[in-house]
C-alpha positions as CSV (number, residue, x, y, z in Angstrom):
1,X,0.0,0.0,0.0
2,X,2.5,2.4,-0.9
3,X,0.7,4.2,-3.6
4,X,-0.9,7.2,-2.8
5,X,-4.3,8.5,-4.6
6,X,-4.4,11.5,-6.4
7,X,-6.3,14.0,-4.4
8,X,-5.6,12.8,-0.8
9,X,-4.2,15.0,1.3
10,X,-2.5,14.9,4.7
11,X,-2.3,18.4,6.9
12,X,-0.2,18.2,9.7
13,X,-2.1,20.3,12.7
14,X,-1.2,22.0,16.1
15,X,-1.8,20.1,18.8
16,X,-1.3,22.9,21.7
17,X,-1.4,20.9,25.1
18,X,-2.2,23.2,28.3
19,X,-2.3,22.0,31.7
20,X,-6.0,22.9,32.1
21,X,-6.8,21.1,29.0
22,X,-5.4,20.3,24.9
23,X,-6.4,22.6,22.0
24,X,-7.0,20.5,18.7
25,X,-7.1,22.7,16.0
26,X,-9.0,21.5,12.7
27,X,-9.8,23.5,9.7
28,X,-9.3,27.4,8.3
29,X,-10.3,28.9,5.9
30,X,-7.3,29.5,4.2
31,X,-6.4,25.8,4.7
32,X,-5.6,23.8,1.5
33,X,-8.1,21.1,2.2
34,X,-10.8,23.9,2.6
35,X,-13.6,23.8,-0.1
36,X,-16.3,25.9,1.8
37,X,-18.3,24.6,4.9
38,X,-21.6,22.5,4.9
39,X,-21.4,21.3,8.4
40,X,-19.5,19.4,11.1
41,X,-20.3,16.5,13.0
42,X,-18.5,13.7,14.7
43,X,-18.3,10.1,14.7
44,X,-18.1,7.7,17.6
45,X,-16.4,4.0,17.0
46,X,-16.3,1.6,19.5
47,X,-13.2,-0.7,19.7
48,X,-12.5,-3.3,17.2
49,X,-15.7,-1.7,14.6
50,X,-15.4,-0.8,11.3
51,X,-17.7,1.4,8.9
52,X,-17.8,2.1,5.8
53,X,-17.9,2.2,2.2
54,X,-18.9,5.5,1.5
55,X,-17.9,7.3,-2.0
56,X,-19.6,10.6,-2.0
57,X,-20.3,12.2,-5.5
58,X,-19.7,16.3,-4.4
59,X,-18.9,16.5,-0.9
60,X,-15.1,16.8,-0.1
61,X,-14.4,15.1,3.7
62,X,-11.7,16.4,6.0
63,X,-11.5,13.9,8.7
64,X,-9.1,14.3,12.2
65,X,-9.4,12.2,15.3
66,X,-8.5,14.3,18.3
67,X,-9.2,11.1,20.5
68,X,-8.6,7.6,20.2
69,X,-6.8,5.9,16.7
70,X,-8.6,5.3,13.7
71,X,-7.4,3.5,10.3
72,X,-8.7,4.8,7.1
73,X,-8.6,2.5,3.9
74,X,-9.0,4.6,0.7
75,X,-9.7,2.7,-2.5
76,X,-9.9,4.8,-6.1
77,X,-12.2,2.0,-7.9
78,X,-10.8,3.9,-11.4
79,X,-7.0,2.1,-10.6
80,X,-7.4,-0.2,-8.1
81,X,-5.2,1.9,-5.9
82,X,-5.7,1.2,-2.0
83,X,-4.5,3.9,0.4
84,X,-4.5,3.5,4.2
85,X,-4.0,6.2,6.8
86,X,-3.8,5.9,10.7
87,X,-5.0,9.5,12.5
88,X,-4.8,9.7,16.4
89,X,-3.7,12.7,18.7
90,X,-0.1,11.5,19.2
91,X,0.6,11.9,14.8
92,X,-2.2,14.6,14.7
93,X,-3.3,15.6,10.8
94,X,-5.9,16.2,8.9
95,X,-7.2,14.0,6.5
96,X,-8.6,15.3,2.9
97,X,-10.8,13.1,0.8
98,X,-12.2,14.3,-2.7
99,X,-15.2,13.0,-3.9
100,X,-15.0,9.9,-5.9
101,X,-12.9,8.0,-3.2
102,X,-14.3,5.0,-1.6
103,X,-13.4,4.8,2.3
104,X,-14.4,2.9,4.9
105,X,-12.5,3.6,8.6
106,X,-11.6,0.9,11.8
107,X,-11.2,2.0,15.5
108,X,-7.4,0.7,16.1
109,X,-7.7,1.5,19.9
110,X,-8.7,0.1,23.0
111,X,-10.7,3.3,23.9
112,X,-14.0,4.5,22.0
113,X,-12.4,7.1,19.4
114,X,-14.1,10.3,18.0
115,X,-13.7,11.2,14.4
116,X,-14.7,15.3,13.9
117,X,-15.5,15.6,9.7
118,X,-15.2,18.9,8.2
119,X,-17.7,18.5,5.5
120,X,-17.3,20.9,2.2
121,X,-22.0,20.6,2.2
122,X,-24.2,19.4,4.3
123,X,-24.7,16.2,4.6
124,X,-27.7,15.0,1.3
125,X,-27.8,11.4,1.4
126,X,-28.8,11.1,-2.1
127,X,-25.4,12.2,-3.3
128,X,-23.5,9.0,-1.6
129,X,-22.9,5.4,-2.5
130,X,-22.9,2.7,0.3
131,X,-21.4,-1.1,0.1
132,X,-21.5,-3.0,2.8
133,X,-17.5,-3.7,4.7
134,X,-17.8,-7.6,2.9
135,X,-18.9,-7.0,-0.6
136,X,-17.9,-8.0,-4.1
137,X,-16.9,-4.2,-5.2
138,X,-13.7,-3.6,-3.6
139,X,-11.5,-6.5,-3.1
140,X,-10.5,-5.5,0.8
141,X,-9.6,-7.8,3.4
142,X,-10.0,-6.8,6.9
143,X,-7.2,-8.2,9.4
């Protein structure tokens, strides 16, 4: 997996750690991943799970994880190219996904970990594709 698909970006971000508490920055607007703001939400996954595929048609995803470890597979159907990317606090970045990439995401911790997406629109589900983790699209095995 040492390819890397056209489009994907990886941000590096300042972690500021405070003795009353940590400051996670995510996204400005002057950032090179930013391509306008629909909305932001996060994501919750539990040890051990896994979801995914997703391949949104317009919305451009940027993805950090300011608590607990998450892996990302990437998959460009167009060249069979797989792409995998591990985001945690400790090697905190921001991840960038175009439209027109598969991903799915596992939580590689022990700890229930909290993904924040920066979404470019808000969320429509009629301009995603889903495929269940196991399917006959993307030849992906899980370990």
């Amino acid at each position: 997996m040492d390819k890397m698909i056209a489009g994907i970006e990886m941000t590096p971000l300042k972690h500021i750690r405070g003795d009353a508490g940590d400051i996670f920055h995510i996204m400005r607007s002057d950032a090179a991943g930013f391509k306008g703001f629909g909305e932001v939400y996060i994501s919750t996954v539990k040890p051990g799970n896994r979801k995914g595929w997703k391949r949104h048609t317009k919305m451009t995803l940027n993805l950090v994880v300011p608590f607990g470890k998450i892996r990302f597979v990437l998959y460009e159907q167009q060249t069979g190219i797989f792409q995998e990317v591990v985001l945690s606090p400790e090697d905190y970045h921001r991840l960038t996904v175009p439209p027109g990439i598969w991903m799915a995401f596992q939580n590689e911790g022990t700890e229930e970990s909290f993904l924040i997406n920066f979404a470019s629109i808000p969320h429509d589900p009629t301009e995603a594709e889903t495929l269940q983790l196991d399917n006959t699209v993307i030849p992906y095995a899980w370990s």
